[in-house]
C-alpha positions as MATLAB code, in Angstrom:
seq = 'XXXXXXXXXXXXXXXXXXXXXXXXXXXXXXXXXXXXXXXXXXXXXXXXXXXXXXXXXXXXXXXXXXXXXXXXXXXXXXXXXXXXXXXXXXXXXXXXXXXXXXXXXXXXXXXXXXXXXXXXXXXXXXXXXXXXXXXXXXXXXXXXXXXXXXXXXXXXXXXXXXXXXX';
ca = [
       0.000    0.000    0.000;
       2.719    2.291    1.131;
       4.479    1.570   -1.997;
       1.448    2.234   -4.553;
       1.278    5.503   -3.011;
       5.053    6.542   -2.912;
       4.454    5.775   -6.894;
       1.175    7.938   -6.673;
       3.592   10.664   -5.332;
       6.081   10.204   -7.702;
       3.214   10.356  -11.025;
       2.072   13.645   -9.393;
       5.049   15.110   -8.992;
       6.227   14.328  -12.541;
       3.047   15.406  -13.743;
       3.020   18.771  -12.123;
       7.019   19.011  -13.056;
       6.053   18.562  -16.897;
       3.307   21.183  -16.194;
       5.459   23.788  -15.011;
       8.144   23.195  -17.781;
       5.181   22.816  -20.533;
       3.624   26.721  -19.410;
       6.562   28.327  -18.351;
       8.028   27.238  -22.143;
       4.742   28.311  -23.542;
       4.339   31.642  -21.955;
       8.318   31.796  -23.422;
       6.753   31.195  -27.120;
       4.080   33.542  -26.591;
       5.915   36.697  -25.313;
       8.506   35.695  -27.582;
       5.215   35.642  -30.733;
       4.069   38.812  -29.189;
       7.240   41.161  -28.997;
       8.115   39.842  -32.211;
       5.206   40.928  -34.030;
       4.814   36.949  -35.136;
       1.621   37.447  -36.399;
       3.248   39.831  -38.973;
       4.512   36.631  -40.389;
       1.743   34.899  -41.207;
       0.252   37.551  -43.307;
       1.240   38.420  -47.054;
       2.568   41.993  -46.417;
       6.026   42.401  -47.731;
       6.927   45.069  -44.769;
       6.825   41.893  -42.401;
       9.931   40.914  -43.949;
      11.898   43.946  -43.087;
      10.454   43.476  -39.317;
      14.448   42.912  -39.103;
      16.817   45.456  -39.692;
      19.054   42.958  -41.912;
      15.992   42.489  -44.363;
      15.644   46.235  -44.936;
      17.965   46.469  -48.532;
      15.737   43.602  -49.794;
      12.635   45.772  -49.492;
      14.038   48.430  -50.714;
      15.555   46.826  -53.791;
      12.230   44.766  -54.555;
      10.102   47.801  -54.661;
      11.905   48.802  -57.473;
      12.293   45.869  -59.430;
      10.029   44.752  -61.958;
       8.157   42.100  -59.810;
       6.731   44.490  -57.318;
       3.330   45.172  -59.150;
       2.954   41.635  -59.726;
       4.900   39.148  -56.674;
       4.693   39.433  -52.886;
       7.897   38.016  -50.618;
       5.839   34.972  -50.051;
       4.953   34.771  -53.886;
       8.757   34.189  -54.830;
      10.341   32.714  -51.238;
       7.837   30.083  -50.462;
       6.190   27.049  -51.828;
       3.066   27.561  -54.140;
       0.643   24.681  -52.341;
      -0.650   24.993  -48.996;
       1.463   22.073  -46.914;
       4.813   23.525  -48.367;
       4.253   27.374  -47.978;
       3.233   26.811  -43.871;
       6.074   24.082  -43.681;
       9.033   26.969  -45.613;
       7.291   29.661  -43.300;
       7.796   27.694  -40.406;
      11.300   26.614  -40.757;
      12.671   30.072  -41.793;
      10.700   31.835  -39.149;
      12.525   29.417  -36.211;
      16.059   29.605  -38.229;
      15.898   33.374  -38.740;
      14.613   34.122  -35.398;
      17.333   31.867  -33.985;
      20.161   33.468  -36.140;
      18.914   37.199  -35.477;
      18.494   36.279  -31.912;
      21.912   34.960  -31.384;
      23.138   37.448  -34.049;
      24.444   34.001  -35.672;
      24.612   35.469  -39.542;
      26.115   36.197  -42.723;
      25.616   40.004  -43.093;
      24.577   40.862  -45.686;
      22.138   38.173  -45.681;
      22.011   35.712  -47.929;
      19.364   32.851  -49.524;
      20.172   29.319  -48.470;
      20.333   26.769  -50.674;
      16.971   25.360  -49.808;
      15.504   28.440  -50.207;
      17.091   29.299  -53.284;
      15.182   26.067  -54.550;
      11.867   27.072  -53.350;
      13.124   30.867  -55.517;
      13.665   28.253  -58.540;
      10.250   26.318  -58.015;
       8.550   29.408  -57.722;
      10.164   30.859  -60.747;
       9.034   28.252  -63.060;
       5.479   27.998  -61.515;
       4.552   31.452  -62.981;
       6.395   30.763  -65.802;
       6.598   27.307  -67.090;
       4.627   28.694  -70.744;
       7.436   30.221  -71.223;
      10.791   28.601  -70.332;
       9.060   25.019  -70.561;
      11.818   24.345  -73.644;
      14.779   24.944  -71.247;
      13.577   22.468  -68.888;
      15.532   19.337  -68.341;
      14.726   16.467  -70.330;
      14.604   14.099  -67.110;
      13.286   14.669  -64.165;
      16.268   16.024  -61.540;
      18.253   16.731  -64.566;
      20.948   20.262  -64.419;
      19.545   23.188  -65.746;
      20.712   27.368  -64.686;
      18.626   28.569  -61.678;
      16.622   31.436  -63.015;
      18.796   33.987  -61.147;
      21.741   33.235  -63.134;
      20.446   35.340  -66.053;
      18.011   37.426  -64.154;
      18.583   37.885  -60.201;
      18.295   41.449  -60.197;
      14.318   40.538  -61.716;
      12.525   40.386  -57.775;
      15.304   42.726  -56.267;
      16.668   45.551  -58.573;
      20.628   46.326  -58.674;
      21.014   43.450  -56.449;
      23.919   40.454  -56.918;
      22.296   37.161  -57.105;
      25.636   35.278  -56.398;
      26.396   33.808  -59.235;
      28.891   36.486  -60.441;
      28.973   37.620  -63.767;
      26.076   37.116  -66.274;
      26.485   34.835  -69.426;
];
């Protein structure tokens, strides 16, 4: 009997450890959410991105290139289907808030590989009618990421890495 309820004890006091750990994490996220504007995030208003003061010259170069009147951020940086846009959104939003945060970063910023991908995806989703003849014969085969040619096409005067043009 004595034993059953040392056990008892040992459930509740594990349970109520978890507890404390689970809400004193969660009121963590949510003061982190709220002092950094999270909800910004989720919304389709290119100022969100420049929330951080390393995102600033990427606004500023996209509202004069010649994709402001017809692409958001989220239009070119994330997936075009539902699972893959919230999936992108959520990865970059921990990884840049953990980089800013700990001030872990490449300055000026620069696109990942992955996301440089999602750029390329994006990039032939609005227009596959007209580069659909460039695409690789196979599926996974090499072909030049859009940016190669055109990088400074969603931010104006910018590099897009790959040096000089062809």
């Amino acid at each position: 009997m004595i034993g059953a309820l040392r056990a008892r004890g040992s459930v509740t006091l594990l349970a109520l450890i978890c507890a404390g750990a689970g809400g004193v994490l969660g009121g963590l996220g949510a003061f982190t959410f709220g002092y950094g504007d999270g909800a910004a995030y989720l919304t389709n208003d290119p100022q969100s991105c420049a929330n951080c003061h390393v995102m600033q010259p990427q606004l500023d170069s996209w509202t004069k290139s010649s994709h402001k009147a017809v692409a958001t951020c989220n239009d070119c940086h994330l997936p075009h289907n539902f699972v893959g846009k919230w999936v992108t959104k959520a990865d970059n939003g921990f990884f840049h808030s953990l980089a800013f945060t700990t001030n872990d970063f490449h300055e000026p910023i620069q696109i990942k590989d992955r996301n440089r991908r999602v750029t390329q995806g994006a990039c032939l989703g609005c227009h596959s009618d007209y580069v659909h003849h460039m695409l690789p014969v196979t599926k996974g085969g090499d072909m030049l990421m859009c940016v190669h040619c055109h990088g400074d096409v969603g931010h104006a005067a910018r590099d897009s890495g790959y040096g000089q043009r062809d």
